[in-house]
ZAMARGU-4260 file (C-alpha; in steps of 0.2 Angstrom, whole numbers, plus 5000, padded with zeros to 4 digits):
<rodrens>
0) 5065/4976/5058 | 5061/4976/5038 | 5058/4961/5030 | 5059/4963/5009 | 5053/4950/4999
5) 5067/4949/4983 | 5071/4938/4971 | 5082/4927/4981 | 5070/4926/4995 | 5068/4937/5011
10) 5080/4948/5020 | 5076/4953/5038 | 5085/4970/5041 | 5086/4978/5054 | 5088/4998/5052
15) 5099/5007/5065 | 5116/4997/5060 | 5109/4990/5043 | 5112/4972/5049 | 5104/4959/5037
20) 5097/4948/5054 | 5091/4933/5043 | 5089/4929/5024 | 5078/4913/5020 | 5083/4907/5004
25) 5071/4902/4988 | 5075/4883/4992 | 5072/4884/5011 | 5056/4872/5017 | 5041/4877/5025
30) 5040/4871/5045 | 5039/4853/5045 | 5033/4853/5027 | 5041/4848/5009 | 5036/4863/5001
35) 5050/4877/4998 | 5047/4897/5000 | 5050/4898/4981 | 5048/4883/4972 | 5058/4883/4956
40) 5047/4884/4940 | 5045/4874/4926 | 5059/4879/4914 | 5067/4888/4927 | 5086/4887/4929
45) 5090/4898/4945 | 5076/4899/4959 | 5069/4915/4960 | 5056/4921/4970 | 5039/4934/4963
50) 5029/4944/4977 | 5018/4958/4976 | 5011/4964/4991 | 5011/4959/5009 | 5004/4965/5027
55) 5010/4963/5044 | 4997/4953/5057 | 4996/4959/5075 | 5018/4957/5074 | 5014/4939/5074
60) 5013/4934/5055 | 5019/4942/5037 | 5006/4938/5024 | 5014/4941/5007 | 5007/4937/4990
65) 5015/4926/4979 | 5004/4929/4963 | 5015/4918/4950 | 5010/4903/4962 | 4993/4907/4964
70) 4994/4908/4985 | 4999/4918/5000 | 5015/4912/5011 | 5013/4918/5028 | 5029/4920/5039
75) 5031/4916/5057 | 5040/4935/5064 | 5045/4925/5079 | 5053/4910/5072 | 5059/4922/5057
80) 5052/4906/5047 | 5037/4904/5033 | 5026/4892/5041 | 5011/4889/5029 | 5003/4895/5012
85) 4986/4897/5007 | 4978/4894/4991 | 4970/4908/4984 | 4961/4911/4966 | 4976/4914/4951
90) 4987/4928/4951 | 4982/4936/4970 | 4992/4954/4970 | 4984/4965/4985 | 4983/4962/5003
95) 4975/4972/5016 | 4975/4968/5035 | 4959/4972/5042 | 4966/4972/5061 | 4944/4976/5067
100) 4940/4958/5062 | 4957/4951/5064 | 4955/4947/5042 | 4965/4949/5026 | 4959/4952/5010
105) 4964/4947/4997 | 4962/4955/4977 | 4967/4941/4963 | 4967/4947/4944 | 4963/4929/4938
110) 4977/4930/4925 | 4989/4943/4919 | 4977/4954/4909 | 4966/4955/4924 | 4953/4947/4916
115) 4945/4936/4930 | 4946/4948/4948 | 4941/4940/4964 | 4940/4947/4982 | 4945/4933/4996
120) 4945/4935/5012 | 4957/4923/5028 | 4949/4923/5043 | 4958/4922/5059 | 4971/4929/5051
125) 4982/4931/5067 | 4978/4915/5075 | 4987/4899/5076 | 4977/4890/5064 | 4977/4882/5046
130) 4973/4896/5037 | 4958/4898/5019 | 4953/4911/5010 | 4933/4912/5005 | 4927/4924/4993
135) 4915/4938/4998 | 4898/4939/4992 | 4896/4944/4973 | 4887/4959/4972 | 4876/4958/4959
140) 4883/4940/4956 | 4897/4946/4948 | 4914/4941/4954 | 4925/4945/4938 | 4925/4964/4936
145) 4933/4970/4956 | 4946/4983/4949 | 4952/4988/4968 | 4946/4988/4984 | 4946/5001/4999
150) 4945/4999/5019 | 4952/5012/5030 | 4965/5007/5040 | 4964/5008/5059 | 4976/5017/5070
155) 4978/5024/5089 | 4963/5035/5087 | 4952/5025/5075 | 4953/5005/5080 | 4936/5000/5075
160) 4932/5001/5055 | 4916/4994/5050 | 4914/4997/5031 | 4926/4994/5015 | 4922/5001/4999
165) 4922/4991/4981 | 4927/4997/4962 | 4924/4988/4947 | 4929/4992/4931 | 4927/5006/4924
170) 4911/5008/4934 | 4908/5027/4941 | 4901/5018/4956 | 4906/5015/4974 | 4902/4997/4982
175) 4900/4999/4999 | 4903/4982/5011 | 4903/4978/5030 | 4917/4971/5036 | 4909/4959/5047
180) 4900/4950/5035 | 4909/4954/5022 | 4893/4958/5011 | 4886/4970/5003 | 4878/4986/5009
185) 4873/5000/4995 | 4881/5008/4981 | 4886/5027/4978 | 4884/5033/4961 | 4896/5043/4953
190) 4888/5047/4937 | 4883/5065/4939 | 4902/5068/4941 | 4909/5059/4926 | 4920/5049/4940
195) 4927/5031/4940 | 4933/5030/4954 | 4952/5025/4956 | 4964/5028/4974 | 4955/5032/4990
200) 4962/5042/5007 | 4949/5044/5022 | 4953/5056/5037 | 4943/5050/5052 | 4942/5073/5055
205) 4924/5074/5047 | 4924/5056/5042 | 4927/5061/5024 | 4935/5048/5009 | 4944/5060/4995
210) 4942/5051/4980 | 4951/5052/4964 | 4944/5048/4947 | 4951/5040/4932 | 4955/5049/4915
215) 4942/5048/4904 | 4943/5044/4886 | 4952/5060/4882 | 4965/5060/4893 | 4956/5073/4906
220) 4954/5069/4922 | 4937/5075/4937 | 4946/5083/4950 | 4945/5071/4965 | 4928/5068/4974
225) 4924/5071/4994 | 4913/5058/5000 | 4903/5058/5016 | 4906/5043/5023 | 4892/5046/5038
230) 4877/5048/5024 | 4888/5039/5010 | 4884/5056/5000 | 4895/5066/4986 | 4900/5083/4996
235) 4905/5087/4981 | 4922/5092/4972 | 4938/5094/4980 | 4942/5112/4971 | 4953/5109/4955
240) 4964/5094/4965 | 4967/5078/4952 | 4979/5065/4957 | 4984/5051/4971 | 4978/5056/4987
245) 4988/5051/5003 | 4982/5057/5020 | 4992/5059/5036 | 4990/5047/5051 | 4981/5059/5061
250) 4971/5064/5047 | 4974/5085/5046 | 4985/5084/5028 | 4977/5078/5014 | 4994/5076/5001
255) 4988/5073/4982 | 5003/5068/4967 | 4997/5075/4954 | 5010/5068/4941 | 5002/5075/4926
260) 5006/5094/4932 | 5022/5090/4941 | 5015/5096/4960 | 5011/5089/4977 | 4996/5098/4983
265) 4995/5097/5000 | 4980/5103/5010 | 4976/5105/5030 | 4959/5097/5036 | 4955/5109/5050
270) 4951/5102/5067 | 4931/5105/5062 | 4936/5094/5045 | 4935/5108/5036 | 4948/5105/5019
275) 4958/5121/5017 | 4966/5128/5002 | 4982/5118/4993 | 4999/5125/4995 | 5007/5117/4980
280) 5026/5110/4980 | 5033/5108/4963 | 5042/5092/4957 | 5047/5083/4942 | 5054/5066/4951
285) 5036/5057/4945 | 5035/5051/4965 | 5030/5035/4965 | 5026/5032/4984 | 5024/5043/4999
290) 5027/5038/5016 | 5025/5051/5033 | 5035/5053/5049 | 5032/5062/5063 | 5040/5075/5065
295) 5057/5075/5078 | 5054/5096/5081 | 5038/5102/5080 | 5025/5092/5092 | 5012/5085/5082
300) 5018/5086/5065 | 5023/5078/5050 | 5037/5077/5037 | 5033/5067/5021 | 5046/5058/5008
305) 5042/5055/4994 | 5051/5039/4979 | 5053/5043/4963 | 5051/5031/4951 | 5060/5038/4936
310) 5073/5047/4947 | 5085/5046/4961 | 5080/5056/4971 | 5069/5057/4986 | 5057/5072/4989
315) 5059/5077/5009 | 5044/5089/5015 | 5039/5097/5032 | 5020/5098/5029 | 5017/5111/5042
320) 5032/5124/5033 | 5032/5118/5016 | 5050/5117/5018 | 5057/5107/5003 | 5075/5097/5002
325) 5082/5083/4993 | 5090/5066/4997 | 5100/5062/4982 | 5109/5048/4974 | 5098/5033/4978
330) 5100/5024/4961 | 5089/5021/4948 | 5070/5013/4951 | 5065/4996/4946 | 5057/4999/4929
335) 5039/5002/4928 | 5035/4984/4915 | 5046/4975/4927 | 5034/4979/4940 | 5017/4974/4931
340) 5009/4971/4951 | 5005/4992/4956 | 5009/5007/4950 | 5022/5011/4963 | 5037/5003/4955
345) 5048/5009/4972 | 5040/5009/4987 | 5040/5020/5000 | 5039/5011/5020 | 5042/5019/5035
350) 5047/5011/5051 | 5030/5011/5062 | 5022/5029/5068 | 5035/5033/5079 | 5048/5026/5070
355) 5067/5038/5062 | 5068/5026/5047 | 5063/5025/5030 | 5066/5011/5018 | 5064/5012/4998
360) 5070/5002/4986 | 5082/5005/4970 | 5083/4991/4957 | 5095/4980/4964 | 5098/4988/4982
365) 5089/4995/4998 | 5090/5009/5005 | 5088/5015/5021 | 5087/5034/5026 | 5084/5043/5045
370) 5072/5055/5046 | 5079/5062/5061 | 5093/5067/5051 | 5085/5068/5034 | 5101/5061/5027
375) 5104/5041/5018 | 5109/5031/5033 | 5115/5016/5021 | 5113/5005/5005 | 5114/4985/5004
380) 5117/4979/4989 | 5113/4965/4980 | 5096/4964/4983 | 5085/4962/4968 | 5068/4968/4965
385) 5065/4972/4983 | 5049/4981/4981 | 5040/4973/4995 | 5043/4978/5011 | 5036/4977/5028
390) 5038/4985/5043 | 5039/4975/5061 | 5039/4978/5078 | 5040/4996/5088 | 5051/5006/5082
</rodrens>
């Protein structure tokens, strides 16, 4: 099933015949409690609901952020019913589910502006319990300056990740943490590289993060940064690459957006983690999200779609032919300031590793496309901002 956190609530989809299973409303009370899944604001006529990110726990619980209201609503998947809220520092937009320590963490801006960021973290994230979130430790005693936060996730190969990583702003530093204890460890100067550092991807193929660093005052921008993560030490440049890095979930295809050139550069990490050369695809769609799929022909391969954010189209491309083809018509994006909460204004979320489906938003409908087929397998309507969206169960 998807569930996609809207304006009216939460719709439960399920993919193959586009049945909408469930929808819990704005208004609808929490299990056994008073309180309502979207309380109305002040000086609110119609009840509408804000989210911003959310995770899925073990298939037992949905986390999702509800930044407007300062707290994260967890959903119950079997009951299909939110069942509690926890009270997190003001405006939390990012969550992460840490599946090693059974935690998620939470990033919180403090207001709009980000002026006041703070990293939380719920313990026993998947178990039956009245859920809190405690802050991590202050590194250097400063809470207010977290930009964004890093931690691998885990997968069939990798299922043990012991350390996160820490950017604040506009620092060319790396903030390294252990998971366990959710303190810190060391820091990795970027300094020497002019790099303040900005999206992250790890392959666990030579244990190596690919970094990619903000513009600087000028507008140009380092090309990203390969970072051991074994002795936390700058490899160096990853040849003339700038732009978002995405890594393939058995970590041999590095694929970058580089937005400012129009290309997806996509490189192999050999089987001895050697990074080989880019083969570049040319695109103007301004990909906002990228999501990859096994591939249905070729054993052990992957196929990436790609959203657009200013476009309706999406970008289809078999990684190991460079094969390119379009999937057109998906209407237009939400619009960039109407999403204030990431950059990827239409997400991108496919159904499980094994999974044929694809969801991604338009601005007021879902769309769900097969991969099997690499054709739209169907639209729902009348869903408003439903740029959250989770992925549960096997697909």
């Amino acid at each position: 099933m998807f569930y996609v956190f809207y304006e009216d609530g939460i719709k439960v989809i399920q993919p193959v015949a586009c049945e909408i299973q469930r929808h819990i409303k704005p208004s609808e009370k929490l299990l056994a409690l008073q309180e309502e899944v979207c309380p109305t604001s002040p000086g609110e006529v119609v009840q509408r609901c804000v989210w911003s990110s959310a995770v899925n726990v073990k298939d037992k619980f949905i986390y999702v952020t509800q930044p407007t209201l300062d707290r994260v609503l967890i959903v119950d998947i079997q009951t299909q019913k939110a069942v509690q809220t926890v009270s997190t520092d003001p405006y939390p937009v990012k969550l992460h589910y840490d599946k090693s320590h059974d935690q998620v963490w939470v990033l919180s801006w403090g207001d709009v502006e980000k002026n006041f960021p703070t990293l939380q973290v719920i313990n026993q994230a998947s178990g039956k319990v009245s859920h809190h979130a405690v802050h991590t430790q202050p590194i250097g005693r400063r809470f207010d300056r977290v930009e964004d936060f890093f931690i691998p996730a885990s997968s069939l190969i990798i299922n043990h990740i012991r350390f996160g990583l820490i950017f604040h702003r506009n620092e060319p530093v790396i903030y390294k943490i252990n998971l366990e204890t959710t303190s810190y460890v060391k820091n990795i100067s970027l300094w020497e590289f002019n790099c303040i550092p900005k999206y992250v991807a790890y392959t666990h193929v030579g244990g190596y993060y690919f970094i990619s660093c903000k513009p600087d005052s000028t507008g140009a921008t380092q090309p990203q940064l390969i970072l051991d993560s074994v002795t936390d030490s700058v490899i160096g440049q990853n040849r003339d690459i700038t732009g978002t890095p995405y890594m393939s979930p058995d970590g041999h295809y590095l694929v970058t957006v580089d937005d400012d050139n129009g290309l997806m550069r996509i490189q192999i990490i050999s089987e001895r983690g050697k990074v080989l050369e880019p083969f570049d695809i040319h695109t103007n769609l301004h990909l906002s999200d990228l999501a990859f799929q096994r591939s249905f022909t070729e054993i052990h391969q992957y196929n990436v779609f790609g959203s657009s954010g200013r476009q309706t189209d999406v970008l289809f491309v078999e990684l190991s032919t460079g094969k390119v083809k379009m999937i057109k018509s998906l209407k237009e994006a939400i619009k960039s300031f109407d999403w204030p909460w990431s950059s990827k204004n239409r997400v991108m979320v496919s159904s499980g590793l094994f999974g044929q489906y694809i969801m991604t938003p338009s601005r007021e409908s879902l769309f769900i496309l097969d991969g099997r087929l690499n054709k739209l397998n169907c639209e729902i309507t009348d869903v408003l901002k439903g740029n959250v969206v989770v992925w549960v169960g096997d697909s």
